[in-house]
Structure formats: structure tokens, C-alpha cells
N, C-alpha and C positions, 0 to 999 in steps of 0.2 A: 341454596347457595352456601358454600363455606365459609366461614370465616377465621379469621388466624389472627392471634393476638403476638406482638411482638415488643419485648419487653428489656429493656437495658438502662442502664444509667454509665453510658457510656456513648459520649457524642460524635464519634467515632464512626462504632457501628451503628448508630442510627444513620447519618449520612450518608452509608451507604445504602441501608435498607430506605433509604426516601429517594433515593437515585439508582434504583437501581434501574430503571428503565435506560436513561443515559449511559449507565455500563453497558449493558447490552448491546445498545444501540452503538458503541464505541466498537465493542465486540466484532460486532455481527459487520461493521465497514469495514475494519481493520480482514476480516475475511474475505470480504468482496475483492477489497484490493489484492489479494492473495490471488482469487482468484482471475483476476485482470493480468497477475503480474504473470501466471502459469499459462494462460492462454494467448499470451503476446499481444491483448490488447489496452495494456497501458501507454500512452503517447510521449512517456518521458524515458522511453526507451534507446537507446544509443546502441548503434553497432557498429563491432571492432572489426576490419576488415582490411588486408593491405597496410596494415600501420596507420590505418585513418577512422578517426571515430564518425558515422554518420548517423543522419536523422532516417525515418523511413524511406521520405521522398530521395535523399542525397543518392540512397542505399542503391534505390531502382535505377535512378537516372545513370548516375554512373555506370558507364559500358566497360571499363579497368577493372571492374568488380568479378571475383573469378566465379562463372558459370559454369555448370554439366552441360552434356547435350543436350538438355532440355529447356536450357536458360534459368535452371535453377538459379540461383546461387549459394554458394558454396563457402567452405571454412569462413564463416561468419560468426561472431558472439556479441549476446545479448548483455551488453554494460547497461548498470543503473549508478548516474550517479551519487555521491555522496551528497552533496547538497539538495540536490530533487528526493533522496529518500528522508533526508531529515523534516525537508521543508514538508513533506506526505505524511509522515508521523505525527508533526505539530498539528497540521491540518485535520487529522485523526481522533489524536487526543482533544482538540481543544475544547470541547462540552464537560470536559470530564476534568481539564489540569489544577480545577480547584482540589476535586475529592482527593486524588494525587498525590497533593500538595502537603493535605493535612493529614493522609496517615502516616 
């Protein structure tokens, strides 16, 4: 086994180095959600459609919604909130907004 010596007088970088698991683990959600948000399955997702913002459900049920011939639907965009993104960053950061705080 290795071992690693880690040496500062500086309170700082040790905080980090004593956290860094919760970095990571900050990290590594803030990715997941990346990857939720690129694969359309985040739930705080809003679509712009007709002038109307809708929920997923809204999205289907509505029959005003313009479809191909296949029932696609169509000229549709993927809105994210402003407040549902900040309130998912807080929720993100918050193991970590001490270390944050104090560099």
C-alpha cells in the first residue's frame, strides 16, 4: 500500500485536501445532472410550444400541439427555468458551500 504525506500550513488547502471526497462527489452530481439534462430526462423540464409553456404531460395531452404524420411533435423547445436551475445548483452545491465559502 502507498502512502502520501501531505504537508501545508495553510488552512485552506488542507480543507480541501480533508474534503476532497465531497468535491468529487459535488463533481461527479453536478455531471449526472448534465447528463439528465442532455437526455431529456430531467422533470423540471418546460416546453415552449404555440406560445405556451408546458409540463411533459400538458405537452402530450394537448391535441393543438403541432404534429408530423406520425404524431410526432414538432417545433417544440426545451426551456429550463431560472429558478428550478438555481434552486438544482444550491441543491448541488450544498455539502460543499462551506469549503466554497472560505476560499
Amino acid at each position: 500500500m502507498d502512502k502520501y504525506v501531505f504537508e501545508t500550513d495553510d488552512n485552506k488547502e488542507m480543507n480541501i485536501v480533508t474534503n476532497r471526497y465531497k468535491l468529487i462527489m459535488t463533481l461527479n452530481e453536478l455531471s449526472n445532472w448534465r447528463r439528465e439534462l442532455y437526455k431529456g430526462y430531467d422533470n423540471k423540464i418546460k416546453y415552449f410550444c404555440n406560445g405556451k409553456l408546458y409540463n411533459e404531460m400538458e405537452l402530450y395531452e394537448d391535441e393543438s400541439v403541432p404534429r408530423d404524420e406520425h404524431g410526432l411533435i414538432t417545433d417544440c423547445h426545451d426551456i429550463y427555468m431560472v429558478d428550478d436551475i438555481i434552486d438544482k445548483i444550491d441543491d448541488i452545491l450544498y455539502d460543499v458551500r462551506d469549503i466554497l465559502d472560505n476560499y
